[in-house]
N, CA, C and O atoms as CSV, one atom per row, in Angstrom:
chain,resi,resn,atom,element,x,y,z
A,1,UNK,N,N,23.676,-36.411,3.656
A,1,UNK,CA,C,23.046,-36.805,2.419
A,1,UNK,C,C,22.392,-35.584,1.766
A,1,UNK,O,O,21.624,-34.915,2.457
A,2,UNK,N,N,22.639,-35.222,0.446
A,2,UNK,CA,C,22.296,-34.267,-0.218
A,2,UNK,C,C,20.513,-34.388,-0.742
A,2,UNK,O,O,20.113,-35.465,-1.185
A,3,UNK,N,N,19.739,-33.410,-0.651
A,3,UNK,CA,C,18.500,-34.244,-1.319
A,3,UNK,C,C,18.600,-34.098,-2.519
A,3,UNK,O,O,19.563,-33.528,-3.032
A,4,UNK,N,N,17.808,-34.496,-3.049
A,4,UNK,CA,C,17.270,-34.564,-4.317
A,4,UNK,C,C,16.658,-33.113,-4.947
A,4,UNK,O,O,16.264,-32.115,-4.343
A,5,UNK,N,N,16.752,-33.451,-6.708
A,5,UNK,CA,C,15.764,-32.199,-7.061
A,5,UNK,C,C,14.542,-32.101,-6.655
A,5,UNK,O,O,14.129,-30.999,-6.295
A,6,UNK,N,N,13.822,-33.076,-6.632
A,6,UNK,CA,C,12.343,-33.259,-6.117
A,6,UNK,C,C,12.081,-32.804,-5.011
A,6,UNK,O,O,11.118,-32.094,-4.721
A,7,UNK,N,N,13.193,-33.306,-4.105
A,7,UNK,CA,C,13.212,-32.863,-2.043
A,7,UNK,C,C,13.283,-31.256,-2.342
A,7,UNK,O,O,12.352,-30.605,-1.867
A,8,UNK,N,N,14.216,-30.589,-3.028
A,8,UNK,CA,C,14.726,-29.079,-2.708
A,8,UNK,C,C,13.129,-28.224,-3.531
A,8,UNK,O,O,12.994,-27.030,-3.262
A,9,UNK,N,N,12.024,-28.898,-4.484
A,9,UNK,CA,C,11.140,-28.669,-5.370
A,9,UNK,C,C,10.087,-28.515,-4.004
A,9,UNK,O,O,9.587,-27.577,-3.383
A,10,UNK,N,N,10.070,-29.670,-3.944
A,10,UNK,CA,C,8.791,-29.699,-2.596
A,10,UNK,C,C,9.288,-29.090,-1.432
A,10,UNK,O,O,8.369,-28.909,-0.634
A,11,UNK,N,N,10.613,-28.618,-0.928
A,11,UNK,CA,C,10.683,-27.566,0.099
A,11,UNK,C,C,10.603,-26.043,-0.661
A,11,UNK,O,O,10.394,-24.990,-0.059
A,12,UNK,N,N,10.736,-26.126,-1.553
A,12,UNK,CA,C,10.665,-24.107,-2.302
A,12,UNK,C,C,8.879,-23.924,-1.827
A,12,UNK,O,O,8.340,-23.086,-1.105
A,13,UNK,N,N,8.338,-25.047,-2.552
A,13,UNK,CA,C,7.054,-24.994,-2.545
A,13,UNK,C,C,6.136,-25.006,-1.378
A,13,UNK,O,O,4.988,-24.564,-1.345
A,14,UNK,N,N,6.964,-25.708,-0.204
A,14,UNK,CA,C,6.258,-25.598,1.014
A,14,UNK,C,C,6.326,-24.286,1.464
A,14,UNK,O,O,5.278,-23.739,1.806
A,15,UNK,N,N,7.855,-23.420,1.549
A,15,UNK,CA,C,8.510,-22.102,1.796
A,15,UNK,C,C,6.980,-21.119,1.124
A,15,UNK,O,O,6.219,-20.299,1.637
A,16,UNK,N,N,7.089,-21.728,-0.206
A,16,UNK,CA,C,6.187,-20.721,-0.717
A,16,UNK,C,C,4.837,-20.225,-0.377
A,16,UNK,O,O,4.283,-19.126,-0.369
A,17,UNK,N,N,4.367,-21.986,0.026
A,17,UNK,CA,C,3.113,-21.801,0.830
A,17,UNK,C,C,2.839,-21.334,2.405
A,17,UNK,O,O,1.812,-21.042,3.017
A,18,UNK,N,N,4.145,-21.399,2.742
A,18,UNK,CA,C,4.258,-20.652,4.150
A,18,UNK,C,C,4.263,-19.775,4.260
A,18,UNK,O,O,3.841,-19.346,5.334
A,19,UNK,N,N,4.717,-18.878,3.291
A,19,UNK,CA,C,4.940,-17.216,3.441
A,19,UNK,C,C,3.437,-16.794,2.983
A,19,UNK,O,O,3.078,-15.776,3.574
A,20,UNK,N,N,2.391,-17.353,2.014
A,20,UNK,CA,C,1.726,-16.677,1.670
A,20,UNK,C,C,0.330,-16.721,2.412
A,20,UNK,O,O,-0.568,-15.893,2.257
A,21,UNK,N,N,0.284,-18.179,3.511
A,21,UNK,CA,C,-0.420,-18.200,4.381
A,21,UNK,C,C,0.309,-17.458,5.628
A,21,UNK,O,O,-0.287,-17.871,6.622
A,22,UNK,N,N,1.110,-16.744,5.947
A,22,UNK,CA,C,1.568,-16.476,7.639
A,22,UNK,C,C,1.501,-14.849,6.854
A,22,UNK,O,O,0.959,-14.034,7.599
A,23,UNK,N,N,1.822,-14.431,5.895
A,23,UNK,CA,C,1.329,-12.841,4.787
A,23,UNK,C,C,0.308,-12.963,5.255
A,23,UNK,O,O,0.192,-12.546,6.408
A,24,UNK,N,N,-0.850,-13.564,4.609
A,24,UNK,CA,C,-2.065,-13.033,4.906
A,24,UNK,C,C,-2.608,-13.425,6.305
A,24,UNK,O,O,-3.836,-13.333,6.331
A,25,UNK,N,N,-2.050,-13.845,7.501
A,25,UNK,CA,C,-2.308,-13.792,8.707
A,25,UNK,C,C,-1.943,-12.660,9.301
A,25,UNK,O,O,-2.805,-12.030,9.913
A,26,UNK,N,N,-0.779,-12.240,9.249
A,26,UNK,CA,C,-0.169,-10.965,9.568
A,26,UNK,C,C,-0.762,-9.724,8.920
A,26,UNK,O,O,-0.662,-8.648,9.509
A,27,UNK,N,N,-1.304,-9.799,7.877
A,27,UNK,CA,C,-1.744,-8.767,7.292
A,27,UNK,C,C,-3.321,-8.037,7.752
A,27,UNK,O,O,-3.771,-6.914,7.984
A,28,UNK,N,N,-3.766,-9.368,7.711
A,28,UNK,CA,C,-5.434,-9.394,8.800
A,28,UNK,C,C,-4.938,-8.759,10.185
A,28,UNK,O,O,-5.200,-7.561,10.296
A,29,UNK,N,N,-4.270,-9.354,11.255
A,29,UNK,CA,C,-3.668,-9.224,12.363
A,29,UNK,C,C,-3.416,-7.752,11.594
A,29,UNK,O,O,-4.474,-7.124,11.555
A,30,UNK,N,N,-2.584,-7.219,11.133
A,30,UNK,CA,C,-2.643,-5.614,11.280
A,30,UNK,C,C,-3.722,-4.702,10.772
A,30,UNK,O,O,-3.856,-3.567,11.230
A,31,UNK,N,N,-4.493,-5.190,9.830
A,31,UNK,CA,C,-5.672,-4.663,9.770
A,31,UNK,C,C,-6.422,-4.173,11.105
A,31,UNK,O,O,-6.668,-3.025,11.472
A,32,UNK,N,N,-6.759,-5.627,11.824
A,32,UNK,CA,C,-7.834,-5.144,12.964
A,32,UNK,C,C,-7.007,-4.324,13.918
A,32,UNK,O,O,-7.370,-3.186,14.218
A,33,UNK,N,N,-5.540,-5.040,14.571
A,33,UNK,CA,C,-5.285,-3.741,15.351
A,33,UNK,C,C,-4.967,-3.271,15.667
A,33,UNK,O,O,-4.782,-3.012,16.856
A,34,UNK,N,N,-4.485,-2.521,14.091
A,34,UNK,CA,C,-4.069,-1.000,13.357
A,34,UNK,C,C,-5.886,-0.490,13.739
A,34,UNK,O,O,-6.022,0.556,14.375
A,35,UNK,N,N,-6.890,-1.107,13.409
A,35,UNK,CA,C,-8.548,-0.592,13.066
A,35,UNK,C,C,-8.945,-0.165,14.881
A,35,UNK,O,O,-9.548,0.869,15.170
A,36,UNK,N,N,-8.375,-1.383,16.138
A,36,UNK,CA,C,-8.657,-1.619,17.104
A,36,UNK,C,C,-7.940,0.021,17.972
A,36,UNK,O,O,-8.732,0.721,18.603
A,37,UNK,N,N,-6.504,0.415,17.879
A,37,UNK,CA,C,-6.170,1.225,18.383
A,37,UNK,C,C,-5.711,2.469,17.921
A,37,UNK,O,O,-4.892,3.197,18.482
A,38,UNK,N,N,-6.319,2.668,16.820
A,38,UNK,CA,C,-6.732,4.055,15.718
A,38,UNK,C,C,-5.628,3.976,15.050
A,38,UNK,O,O,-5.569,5.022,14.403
A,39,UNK,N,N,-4.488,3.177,14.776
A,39,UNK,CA,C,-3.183,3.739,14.025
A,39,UNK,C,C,-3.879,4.585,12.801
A,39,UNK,O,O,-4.913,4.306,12.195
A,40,UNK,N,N,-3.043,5.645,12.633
A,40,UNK,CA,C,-2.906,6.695,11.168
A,40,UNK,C,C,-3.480,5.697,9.605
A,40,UNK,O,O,-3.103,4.540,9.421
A,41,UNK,N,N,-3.989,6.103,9.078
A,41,UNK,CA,C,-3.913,5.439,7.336
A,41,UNK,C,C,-2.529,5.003,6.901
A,41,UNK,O,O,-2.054,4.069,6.254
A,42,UNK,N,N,-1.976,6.352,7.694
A,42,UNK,CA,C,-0.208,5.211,6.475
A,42,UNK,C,C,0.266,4.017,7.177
A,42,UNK,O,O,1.298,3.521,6.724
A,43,UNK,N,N,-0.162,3.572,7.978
A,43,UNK,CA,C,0.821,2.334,8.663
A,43,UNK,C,C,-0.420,1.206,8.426
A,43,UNK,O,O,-0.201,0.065,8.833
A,44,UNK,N,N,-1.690,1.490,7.791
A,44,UNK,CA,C,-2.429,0.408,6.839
A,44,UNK,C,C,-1.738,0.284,5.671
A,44,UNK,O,O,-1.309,-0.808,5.300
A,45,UNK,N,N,-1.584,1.300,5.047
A,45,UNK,CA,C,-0.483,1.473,3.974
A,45,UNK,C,C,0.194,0.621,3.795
A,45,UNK,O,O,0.184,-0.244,2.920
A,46,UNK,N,N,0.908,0.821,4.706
A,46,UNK,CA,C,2.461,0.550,4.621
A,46,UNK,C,C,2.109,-1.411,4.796
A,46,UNK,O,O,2.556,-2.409,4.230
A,47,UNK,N,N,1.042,-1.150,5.938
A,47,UNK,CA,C,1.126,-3.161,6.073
A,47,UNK,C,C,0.794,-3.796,4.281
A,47,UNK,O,O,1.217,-4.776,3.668
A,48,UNK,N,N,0.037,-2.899,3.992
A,48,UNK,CA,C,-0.619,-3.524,2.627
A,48,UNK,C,C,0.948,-3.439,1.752
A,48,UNK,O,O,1.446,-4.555,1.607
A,49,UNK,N,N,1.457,-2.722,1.387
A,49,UNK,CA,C,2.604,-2.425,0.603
A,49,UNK,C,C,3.429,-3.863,1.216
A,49,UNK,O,O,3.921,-4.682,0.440
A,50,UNK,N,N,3.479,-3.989,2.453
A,50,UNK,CA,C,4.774,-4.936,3.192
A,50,UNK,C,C,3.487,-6.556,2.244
A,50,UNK,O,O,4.047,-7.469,1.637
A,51,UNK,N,N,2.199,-6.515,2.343
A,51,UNK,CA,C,1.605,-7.730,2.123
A,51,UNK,C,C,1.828,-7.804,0.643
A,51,UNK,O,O,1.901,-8.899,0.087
A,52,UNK,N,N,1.932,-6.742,0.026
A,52,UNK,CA,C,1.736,-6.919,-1.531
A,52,UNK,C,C,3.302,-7.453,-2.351
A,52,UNK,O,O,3.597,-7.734,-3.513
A,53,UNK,N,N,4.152,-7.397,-0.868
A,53,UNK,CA,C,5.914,-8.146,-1.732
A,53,UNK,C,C,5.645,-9.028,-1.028
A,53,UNK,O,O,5.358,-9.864,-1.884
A,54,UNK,N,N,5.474,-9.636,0.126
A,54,UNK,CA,C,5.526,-10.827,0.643
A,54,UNK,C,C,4.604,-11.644,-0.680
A,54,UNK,O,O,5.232,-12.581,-1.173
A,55,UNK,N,N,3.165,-11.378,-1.309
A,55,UNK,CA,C,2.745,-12.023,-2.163
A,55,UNK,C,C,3.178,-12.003,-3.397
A,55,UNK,O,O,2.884,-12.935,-4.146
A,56,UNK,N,N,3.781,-11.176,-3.737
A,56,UNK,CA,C,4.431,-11.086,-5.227
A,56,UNK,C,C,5.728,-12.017,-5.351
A,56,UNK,O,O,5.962,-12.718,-6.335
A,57,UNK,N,N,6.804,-11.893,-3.838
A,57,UNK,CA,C,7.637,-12.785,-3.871
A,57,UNK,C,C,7.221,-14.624,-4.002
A,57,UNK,O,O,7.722,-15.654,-4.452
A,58,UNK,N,N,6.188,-14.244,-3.400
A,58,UNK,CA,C,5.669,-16.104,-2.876
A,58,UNK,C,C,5.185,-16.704,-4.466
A,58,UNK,O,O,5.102,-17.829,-4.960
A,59,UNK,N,N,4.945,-15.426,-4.912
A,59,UNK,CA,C,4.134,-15.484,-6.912
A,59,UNK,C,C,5.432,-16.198,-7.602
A,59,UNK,O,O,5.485,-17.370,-7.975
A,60,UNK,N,N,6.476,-15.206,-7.684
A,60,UNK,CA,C,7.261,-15.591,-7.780
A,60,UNK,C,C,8.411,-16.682,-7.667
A,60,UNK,O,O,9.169,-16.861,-8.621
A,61,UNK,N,N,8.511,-17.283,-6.695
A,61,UNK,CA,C,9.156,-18.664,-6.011
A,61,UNK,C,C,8.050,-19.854,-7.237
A,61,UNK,O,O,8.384,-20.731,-8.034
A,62,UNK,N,N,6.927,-19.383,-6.897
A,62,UNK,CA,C,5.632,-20.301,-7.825
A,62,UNK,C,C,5.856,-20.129,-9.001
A,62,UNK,O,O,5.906,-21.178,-9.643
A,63,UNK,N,N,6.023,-19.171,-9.589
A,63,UNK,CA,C,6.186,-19.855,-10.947
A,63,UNK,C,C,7.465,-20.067,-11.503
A,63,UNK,O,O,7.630,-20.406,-12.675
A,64,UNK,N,N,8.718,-19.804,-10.385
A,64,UNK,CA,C,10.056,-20.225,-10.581
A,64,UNK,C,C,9.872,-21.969,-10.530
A,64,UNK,O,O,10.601,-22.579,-11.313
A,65,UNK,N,N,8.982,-22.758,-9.694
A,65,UNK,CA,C,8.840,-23.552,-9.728
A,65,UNK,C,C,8.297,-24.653,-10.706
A,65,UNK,O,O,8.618,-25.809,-10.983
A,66,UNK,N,N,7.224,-23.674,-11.142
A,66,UNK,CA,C,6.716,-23.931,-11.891
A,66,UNK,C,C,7.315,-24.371,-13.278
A,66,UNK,O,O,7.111,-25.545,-13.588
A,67,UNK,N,N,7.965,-23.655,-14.075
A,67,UNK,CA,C,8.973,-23.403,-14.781
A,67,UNK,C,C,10.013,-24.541,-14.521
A,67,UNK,O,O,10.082,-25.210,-15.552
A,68,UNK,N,N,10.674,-24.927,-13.761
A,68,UNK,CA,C,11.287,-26.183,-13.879
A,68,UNK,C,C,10.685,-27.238,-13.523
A,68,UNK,O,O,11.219,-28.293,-13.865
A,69,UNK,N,N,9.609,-27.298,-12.863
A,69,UNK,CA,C,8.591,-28.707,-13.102
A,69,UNK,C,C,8.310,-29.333,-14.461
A,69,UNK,O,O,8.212,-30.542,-14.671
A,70,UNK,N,N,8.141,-27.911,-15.767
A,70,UNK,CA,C,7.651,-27.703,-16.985
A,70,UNK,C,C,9.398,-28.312,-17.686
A,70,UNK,O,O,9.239,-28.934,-18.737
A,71,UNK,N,N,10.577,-28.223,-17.337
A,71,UNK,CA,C,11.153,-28.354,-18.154
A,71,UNK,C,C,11.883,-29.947,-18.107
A,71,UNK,O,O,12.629,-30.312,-19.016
């Protein structure tokens, strides 16, 4: 059985909310310990850079959604 637009709407949106809560878990988690076992500045960097597409994508999916809720 195929779902529905609504079913495939409310799974983008769950997807979306999954990535941007388990992003900012992972991102904390490398904060402290990257902070805990001295890693270098660039591999804070780099986690922040990896957190800042995981949230821009999840932005994205959202207002792709958004956008056909609206139409």
């Amino acid at each position: 059985m195929k779902p529905g637009p609504d079913m495939a709407t409310a799974r983008q949106a769950r997807i979306a909310g999954l990535v941007m809560a388990g992003t900012m878990v992972l991102w904390l988690g490398a904060q402290v310990v990257g902070g805990e076992m001295g890693w270098p500045p660039r591999f804070a960097l780099l986690a922040d850079l990896l957190a800042l597409a995981g949230f821009i994508w999840a932005l994205a999916l959202t207002y792709r959604i958004w956008r056909k809720r609206r139409a």
